[in-house]
N, C-alpha and C positions, 0 to 999 in steps of 0.2 A: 409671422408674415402670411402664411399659408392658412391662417384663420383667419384676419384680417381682409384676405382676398376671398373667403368664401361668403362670409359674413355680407359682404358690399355686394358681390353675385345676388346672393339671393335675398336682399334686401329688394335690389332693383326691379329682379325678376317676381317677387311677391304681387304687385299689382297685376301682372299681364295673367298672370297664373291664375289667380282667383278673380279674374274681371269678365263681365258678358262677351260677348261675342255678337255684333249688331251683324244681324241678318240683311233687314228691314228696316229704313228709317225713312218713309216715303212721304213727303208734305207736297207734293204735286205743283211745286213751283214752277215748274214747265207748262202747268195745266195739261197734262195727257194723263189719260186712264192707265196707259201702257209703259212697261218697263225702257225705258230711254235712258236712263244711266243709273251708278253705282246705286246701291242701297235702293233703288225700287221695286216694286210687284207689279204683276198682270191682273188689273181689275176689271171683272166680268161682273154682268147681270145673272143672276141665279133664276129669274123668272121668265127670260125674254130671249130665243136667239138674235132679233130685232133689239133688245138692249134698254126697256124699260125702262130699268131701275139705275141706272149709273148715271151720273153727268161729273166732269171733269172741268175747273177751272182754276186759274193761277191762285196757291195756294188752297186748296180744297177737295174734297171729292164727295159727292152728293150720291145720299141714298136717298132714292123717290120713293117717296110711300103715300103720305094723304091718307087718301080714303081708298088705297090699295093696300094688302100686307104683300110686301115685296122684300126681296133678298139680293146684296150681292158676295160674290168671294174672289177672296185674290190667292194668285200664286204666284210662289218665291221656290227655290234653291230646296229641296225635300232635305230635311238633318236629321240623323238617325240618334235615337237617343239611348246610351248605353246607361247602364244602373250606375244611377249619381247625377246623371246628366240632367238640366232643364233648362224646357223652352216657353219665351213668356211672350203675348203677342197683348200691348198697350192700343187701345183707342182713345185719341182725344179729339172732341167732336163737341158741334154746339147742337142745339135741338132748336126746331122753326118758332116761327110764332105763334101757331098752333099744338098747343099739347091737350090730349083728350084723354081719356081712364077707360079702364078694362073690367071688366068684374069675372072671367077667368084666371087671368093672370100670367106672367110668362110671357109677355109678348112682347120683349125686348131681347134677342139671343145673340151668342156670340160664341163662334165655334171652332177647334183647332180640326186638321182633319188628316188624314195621308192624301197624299198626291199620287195615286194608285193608278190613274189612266192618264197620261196625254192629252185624251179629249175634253179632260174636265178645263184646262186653260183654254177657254170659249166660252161668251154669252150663249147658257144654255135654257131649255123652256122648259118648265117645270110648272105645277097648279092640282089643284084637284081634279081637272078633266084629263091630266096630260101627265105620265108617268114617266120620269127622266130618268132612265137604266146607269146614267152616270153616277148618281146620288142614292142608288140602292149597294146596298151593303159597304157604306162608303165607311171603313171604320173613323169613329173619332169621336170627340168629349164636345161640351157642350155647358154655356153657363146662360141660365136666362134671369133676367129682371122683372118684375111685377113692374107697371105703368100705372100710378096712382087709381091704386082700388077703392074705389070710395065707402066699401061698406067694412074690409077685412085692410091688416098693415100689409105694407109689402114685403118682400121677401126674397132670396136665390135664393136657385134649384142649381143643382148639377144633376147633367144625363149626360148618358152615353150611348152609341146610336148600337140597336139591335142588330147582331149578325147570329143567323140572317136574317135582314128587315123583313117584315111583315108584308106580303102581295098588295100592289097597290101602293106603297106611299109614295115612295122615288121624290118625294120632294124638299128633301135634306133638311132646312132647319121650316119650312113652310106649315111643319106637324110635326105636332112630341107626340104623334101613333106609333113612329118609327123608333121611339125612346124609351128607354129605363131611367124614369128619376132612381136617382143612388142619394139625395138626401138634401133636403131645404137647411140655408139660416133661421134664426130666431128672426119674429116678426121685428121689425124697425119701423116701418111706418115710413121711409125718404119719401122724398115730393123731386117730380121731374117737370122744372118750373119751364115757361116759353126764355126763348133766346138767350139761354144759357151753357155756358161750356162745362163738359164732365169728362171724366176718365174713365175707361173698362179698363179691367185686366184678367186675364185667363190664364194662367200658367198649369203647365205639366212637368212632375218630376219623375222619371221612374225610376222607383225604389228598390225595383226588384226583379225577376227573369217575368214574371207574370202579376207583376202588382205597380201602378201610376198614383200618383198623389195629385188632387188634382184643387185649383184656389180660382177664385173669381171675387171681384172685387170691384165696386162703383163707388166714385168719388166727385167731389165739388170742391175745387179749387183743392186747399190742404184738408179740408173734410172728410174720412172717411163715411161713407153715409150706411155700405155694406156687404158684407164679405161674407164668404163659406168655403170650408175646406174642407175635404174627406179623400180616403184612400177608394180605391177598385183594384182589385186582386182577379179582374177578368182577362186580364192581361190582350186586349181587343188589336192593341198599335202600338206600333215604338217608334215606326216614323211617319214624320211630321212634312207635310208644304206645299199645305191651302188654308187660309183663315175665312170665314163666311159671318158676313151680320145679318140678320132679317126683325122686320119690325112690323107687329100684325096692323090690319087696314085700322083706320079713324084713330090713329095714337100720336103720329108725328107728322102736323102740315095738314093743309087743309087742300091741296091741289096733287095729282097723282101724274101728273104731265111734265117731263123734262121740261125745264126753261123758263119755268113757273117760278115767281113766288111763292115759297112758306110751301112749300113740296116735301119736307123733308129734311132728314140730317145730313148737315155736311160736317165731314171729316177734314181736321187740319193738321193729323198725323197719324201715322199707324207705325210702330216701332216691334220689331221681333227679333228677341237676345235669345241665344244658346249659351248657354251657361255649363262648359262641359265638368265634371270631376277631376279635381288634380291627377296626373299621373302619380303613381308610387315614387316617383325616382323628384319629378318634382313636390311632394311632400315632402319625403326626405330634404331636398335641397333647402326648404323654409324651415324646418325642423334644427336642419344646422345652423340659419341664418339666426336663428330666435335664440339658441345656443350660445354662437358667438355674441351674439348682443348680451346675454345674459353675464357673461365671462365678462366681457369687457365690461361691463358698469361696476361689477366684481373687483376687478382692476383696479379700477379706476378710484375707489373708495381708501 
């Protein structure tokens, strides 16, 4: 009887134990930038204290770019991530009617970050003329995408942001000055077509007291189009709760003006799971449950 009851315990408690933990799951159905109920973020402009780069409506949330390269980032609830633990932050977004090529490359980014100062939950003003002290030494990873190269395939990078950043950059993902690529995918060649919806994804695992695993990943519908995974053993951050996108000028939209047409990507969700490591005592508990199940089919024969 007493294995039978533990058996059905931890059968039930199997999902909750090994299942994410939604942070984040903001689709801006209220149409506000700002956190107004359960499961939303603070979405700020990275380029503007005036607020450039953001526009907020029911269902959506718009990054202006055009023929500016502009940045925004959101902040949520900071989660500390202990060895085992990981945190994944999804974008699903459509792209305007203007999509335009790069011949550097990398000028679609996507960044986890710590939430280290207060002041960063604000449309802050960052550029090349204008050095934003919030965005210096800001630790955090970073995955960017190539924007159809027309002469080379495209590709992800992961970086991670230099501490301490290099004099002068302060403009968090606006320049990879301030970064360490740690290592490209294999060329693939995707194509980021007009008004089409795709998937980001960035996730962190830390592996270790001083080592992050760190994936990134672009998709079209059930498409994987391209992904890269690699370790850092710089051990930079283990907490998390800012996610930041920027996209360089002339790649997404042909208008750089809030309220415009074909300005930009809009976002129709951002989602961000914590995914923590079982406790010991809850392994165990599965351990047993897998046990009595075992026994009982045993039985049962």
């Amino acid at each position: 009887m007493k294995r039978n009851i533990a058996l059905s315990i931890s059968v039930l408690l199997m999902p909750t134990i090994l299942s994410a933990q939604i942070i984040v799951n903001d689709s801006w159905a209220d149409g506000n930038r700002l956190n107004t109920g359960p499961l939303q973020a603070d979405w700020w402009s990275s380029t503007s204290t005036g607020n450039n780069s953001v526009e907020a409506g029911a269902g959506y949330l718009g990054l202006v770019t055009g023929t500016s390269g502009r940045g925004l980032h959101g902040t949520f609830t900071p989660q500390t991530l202990a060895i085992g633990d990981k945190l994944t932050a999804t974008f699903s977004f459509s792209t305007p009617a203007t999509v335009g090529s790069e011949s550097g490359g990398g000028g679609f980014r996507f960044a986890i970050a710590d939430f280290n100062n207060a002041g960063l939950a604000a449309d802050l003003q960052s550029g090349s003329t204008f050095v934003q002290p919030l965005f210096q030494n800001l630790p955090s990873y970073m995955v960017d995408f190539d924007v159809n190269r027309p002469l080379v395939a495209d590709d992800t990078s992961i970086r991670e942001h230099m501490l301490p950043e290099p004099a002068g950059a302060g403009r968090f993902m606006g320049t990879t000055a301030g970064w360490t690529q740690l290592g490209t995918s294999t060329d693939v060649d995707y194509t980021f077509a007009p008004n089409t919806p795709y998937v980001a994804v960035i996730s962190l695992t830390r592996t270790g007291a001083d080592s992050m695993d760190i994936f990134g990943s672009l998709s079209q519908g059930s498409s994987l189009l391209t992904s890269h995974s690699l370790s850092d053993a710089s051990g930079i951050v283990n907490n998390f709760g800012l996610v930041g996108v920027w996209v360089n000028s002339n790649l997404m939209g042909s208008s750089a003006n809030i309220g415009e047409a074909n300005n930009g990507i809009d976002f129709t969700n951002v989602k961000i799971e914590y995914t923590p490591v079982p406790e010991p005592s809850a392994i165990a508990l599965i351990a047993l449950g897998a046990a009595g199940l075992l026994l009982r089919r045993r039985l049962a024969v």
